[in-house]
C-alpha positions in Angstrom: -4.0 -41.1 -274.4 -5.7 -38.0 -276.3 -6.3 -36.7 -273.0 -2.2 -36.4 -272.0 -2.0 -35.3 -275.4 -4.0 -32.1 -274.8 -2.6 -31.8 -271.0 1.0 -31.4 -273.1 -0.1 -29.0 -275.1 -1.5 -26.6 -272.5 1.1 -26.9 -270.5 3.6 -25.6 -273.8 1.0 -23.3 -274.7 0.4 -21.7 -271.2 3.4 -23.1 -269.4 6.3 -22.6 -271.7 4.6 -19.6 -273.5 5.4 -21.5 -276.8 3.3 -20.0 -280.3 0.0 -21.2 -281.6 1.1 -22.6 -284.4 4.3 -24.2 -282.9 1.4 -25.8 -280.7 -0.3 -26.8 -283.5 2.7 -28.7 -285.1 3.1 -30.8 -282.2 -1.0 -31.7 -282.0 -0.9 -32.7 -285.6 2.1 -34.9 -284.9 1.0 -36.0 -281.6 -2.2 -36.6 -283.0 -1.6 -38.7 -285.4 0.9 -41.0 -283.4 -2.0 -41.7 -281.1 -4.4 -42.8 -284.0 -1.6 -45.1 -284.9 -1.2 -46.8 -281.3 -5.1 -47.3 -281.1 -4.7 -49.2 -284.2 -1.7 -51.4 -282.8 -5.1 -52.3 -279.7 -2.3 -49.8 -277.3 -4.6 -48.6 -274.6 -2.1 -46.8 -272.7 1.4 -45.3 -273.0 3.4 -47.0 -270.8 2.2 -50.4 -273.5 4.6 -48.2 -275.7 7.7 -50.1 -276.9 10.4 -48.6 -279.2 9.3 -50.9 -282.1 6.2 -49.1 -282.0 7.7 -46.1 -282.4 9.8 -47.4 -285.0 6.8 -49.1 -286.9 4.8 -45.5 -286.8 8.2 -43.7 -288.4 8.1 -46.4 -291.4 4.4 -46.3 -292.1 4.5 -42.1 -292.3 7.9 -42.2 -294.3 5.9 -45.0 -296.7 3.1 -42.5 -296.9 5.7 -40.4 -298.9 6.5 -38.2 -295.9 10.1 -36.0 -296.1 12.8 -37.1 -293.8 12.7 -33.8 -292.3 9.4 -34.0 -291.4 9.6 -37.8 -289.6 13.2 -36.2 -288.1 10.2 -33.4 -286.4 7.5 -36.2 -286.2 10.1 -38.3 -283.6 11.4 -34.9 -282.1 7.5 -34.1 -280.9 7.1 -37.9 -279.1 10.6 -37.3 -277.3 9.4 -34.0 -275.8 6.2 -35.4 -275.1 7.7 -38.2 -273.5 10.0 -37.0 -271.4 6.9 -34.3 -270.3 5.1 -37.2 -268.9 8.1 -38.6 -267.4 8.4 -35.5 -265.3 5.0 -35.7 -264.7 5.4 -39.3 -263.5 2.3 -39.9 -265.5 5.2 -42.7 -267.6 6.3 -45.6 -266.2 9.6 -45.7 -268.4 10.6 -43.2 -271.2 11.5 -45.6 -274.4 12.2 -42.6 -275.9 15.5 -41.3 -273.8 18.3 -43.2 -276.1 16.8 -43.0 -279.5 18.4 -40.9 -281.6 17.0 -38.8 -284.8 16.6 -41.1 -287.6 19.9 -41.1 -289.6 18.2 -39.2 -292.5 19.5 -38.3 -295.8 19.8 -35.0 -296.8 16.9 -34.5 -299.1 16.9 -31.3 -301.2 13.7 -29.3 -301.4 11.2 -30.6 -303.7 10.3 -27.9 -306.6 8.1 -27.6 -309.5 9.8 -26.7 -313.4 8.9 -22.9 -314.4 6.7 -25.2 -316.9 4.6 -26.7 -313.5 4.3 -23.3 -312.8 3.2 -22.3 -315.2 0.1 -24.6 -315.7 -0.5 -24.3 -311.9 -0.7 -20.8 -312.2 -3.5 -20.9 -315.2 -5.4 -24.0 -313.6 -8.1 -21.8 -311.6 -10.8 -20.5 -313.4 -10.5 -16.4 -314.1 -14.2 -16.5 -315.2 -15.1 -16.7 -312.0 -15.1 -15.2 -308.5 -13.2 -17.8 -306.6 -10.6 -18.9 -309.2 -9.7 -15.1 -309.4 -9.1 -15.3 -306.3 -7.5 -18.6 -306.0 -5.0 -17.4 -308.9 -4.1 -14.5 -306.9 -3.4 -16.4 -303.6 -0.8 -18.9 -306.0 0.6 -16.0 -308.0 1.3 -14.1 -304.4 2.7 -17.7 -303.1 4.9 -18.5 -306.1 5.5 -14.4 -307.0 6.7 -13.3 -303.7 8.0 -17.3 -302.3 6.0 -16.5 -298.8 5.6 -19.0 -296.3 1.7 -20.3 -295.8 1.3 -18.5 -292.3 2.1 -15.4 -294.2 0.2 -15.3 -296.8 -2.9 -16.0 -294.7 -1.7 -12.9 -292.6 -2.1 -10.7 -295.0 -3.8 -7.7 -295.2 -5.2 -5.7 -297.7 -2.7 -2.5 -296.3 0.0 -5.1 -297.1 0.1 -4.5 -300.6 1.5 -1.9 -302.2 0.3 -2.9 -306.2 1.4 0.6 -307.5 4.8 0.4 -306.2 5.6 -3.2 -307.0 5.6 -4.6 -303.4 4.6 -5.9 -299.9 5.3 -6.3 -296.7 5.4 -9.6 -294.9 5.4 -10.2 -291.4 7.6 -13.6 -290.9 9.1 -15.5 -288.2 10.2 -13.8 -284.9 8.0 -11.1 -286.1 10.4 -9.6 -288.2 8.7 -7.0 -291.2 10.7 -7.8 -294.6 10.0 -6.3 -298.3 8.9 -8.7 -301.5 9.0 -6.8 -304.8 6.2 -8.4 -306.5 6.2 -9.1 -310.4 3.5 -8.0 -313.4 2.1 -10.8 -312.9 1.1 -11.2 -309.1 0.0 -7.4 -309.4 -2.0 -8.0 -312.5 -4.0 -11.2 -310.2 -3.9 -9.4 -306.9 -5.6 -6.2 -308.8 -7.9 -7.9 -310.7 -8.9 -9.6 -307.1 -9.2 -6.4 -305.7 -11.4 -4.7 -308.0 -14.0 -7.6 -308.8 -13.9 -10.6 -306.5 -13.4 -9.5 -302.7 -15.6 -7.4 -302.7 -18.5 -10.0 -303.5 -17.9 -11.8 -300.5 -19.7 -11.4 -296.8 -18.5 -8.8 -294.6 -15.4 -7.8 -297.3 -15.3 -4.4 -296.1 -14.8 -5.1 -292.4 -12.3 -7.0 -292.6 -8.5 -6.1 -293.2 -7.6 -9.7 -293.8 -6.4 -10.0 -298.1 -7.5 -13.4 -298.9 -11.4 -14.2 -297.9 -13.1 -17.6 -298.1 -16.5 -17.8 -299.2 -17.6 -17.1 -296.1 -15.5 -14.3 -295.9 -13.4 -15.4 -293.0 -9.7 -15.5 -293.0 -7.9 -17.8 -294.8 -6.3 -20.6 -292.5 -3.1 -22.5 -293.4 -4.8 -25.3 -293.7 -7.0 -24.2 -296.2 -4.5 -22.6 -297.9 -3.0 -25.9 -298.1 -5.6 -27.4 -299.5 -6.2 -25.2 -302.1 -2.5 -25.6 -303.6 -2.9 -29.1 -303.3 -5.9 -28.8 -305.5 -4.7 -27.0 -308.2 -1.3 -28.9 -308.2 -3.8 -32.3 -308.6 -6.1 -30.1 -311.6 -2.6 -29.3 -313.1 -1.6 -32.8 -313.3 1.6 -32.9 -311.4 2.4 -35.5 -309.9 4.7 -34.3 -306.8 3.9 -34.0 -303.4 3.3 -29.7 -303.9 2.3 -27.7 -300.8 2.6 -24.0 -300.5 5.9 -24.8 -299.1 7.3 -26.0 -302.4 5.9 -23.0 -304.7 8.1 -21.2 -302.1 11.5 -23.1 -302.8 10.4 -23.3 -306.2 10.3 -18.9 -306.0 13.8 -19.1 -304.8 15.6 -21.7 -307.1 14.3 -20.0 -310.1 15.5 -16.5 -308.9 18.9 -18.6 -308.9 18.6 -20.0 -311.9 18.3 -16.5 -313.9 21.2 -15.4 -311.7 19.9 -13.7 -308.8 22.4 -13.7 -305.6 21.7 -15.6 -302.7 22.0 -12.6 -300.5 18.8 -11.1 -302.4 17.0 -14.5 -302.1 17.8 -14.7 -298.6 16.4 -11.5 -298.0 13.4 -11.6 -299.7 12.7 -15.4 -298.4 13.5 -13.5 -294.9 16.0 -16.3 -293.7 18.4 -14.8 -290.7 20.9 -17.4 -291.4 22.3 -17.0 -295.5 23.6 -21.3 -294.7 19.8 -21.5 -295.0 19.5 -20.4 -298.1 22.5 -22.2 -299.4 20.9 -24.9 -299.9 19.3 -23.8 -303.5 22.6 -23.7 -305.0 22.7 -27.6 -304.2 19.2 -27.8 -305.8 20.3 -25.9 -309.4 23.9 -28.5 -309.1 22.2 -30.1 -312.3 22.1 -26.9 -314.9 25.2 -25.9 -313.5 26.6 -29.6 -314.2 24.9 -29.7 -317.6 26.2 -26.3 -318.3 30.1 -27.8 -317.5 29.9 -30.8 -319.3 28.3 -28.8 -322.9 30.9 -26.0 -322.6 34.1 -27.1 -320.4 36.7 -28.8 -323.1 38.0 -31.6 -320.5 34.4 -32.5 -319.3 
């Protein structure tokens, strides 16, 4: 089965010219729905029943995933599917009339200024790596960039001295981030004393070094959030994406436009970004029923 899976994804990679980490989405997802058949004693794909796709959508929305995420999870078997249907390497596609589970409209998960806060002064400035690790979540949360940008970064990126950067993001589309005291005061002090200490600093153009002074991946940058957000003692489910909507519902909750968010979160589409206002509903709702006289 692991051997269609990686016949799929050359054939998207090479054959439908589709991105590396769009590929890579679909071999974590694929990947992981294999390792659940083996444990169901499925030896091949055409054993594959709709109740076992079913069963595999329950156990990962029990493991605390999003609904948007098992809505992509069941999106990645039906294309792989009906891939090896037009291969003829399935006997029968018992994906073809299941629909997208009938999700509910979950609203991005985000962290109290508070959370932040402590997240922010969790790593240790004392030494080399939590300088650095404090200036990777000040640039996250500071400048609400998605993971795959941040770990593009290069050093000619930043502009500390006027206040900003430029970000690369999807579609390959350069946008602007002002940056705050803050994210400048962590990204300098990074700059001067810590990335310089690790191997080969000054050939490479890449910001953010790992110890071995390799480019960061998204993976590690994922679990280096997930480690501080553990330190920190929060409890949610916190990934780099949710320091990002945490960056943009706090810019609304001071009062910041959503055509400014939506620029500097670089979404094409402002309906995209409308759906912070849903996530501040409950100050604004507060705010009605203190100072409205028939609330």
């Amino acid at each position: 089965m692991q051997a269609l899976v990686e016949q799929f994804l050359d054939y998207i990679l090479l054959g439908r010219g589709l991105s590396n980490n769009t590929c890579s989405a679909y071999e974590a997802d694929l990947t992981s729905f294999i390792e659940f058949l083996r444990t169901q004693s499925l030896r091949s794909l055409n054993e594959v029943k709709r109740t076992h796709i079913l069963s595999y959508l329950l156990r990962e929305k029990e493991r605390g995933l999003s609904p948007s995420s098992l809505s992509r999870h069941l999106v990645s078997i039906k294309i792989f599917f009906r891939y090896l249907e037009e291969e003829s390497l399935l006997s029968t596609n018992v994906t073809e009339v299941m629909d997208g589970p009938k999700l509910w409209k979950m609203l991005p998960e985000t962290l109290t200024p508070r959370e932040v806060e402590c997240m922010l002064q969790a790593p240790d400035s004392d030494t080399l790596a939590g300088t650095r690790d404090r200036a990777i979540l000040e640039t996250f949360y500071g400048a609400g960039l998605r993971v795959s940008e941040l770990a593009a970064l290069r050093i000619n990126d930043l502009h500390l001295t006027e206040g900003f950067l430029f970000c690369v993001g999807k579609g390959n589309k350069e946008r602007v981030v002002p940056l705050g005291k803050n994210s400048i005061e962590a990204n300098q002090e990074y700059l001067n004393h810590a990335r310089p200490t690790y191997p080969r600093a000054d050939e490479s153009a890449f910001l953010f070094l790992t110890r071995l002074g390799s480019r960061f991946s998204r993976q590690g940058l994922w679990k280096l959030v997930k480690r501080y957000a553990q330190i920190s003692g929060i409890r949610k489910n916190v990934t780099p994406h949710t320091l990002r909507h945490s960056f943009a519902s706090h810019l609304l909750a001071n009062g910041a436009s959503l055509r400014m968010i939506q620029e500097m979160l670089g979404h094409a589409d402002i309906t995209t970004t409308q759906q912070y206002t849903h996530v501040d509903s409950g100050r604004l709702l507060a705010i009605h029923r203190r100072y409205h006289p028939r609330s």
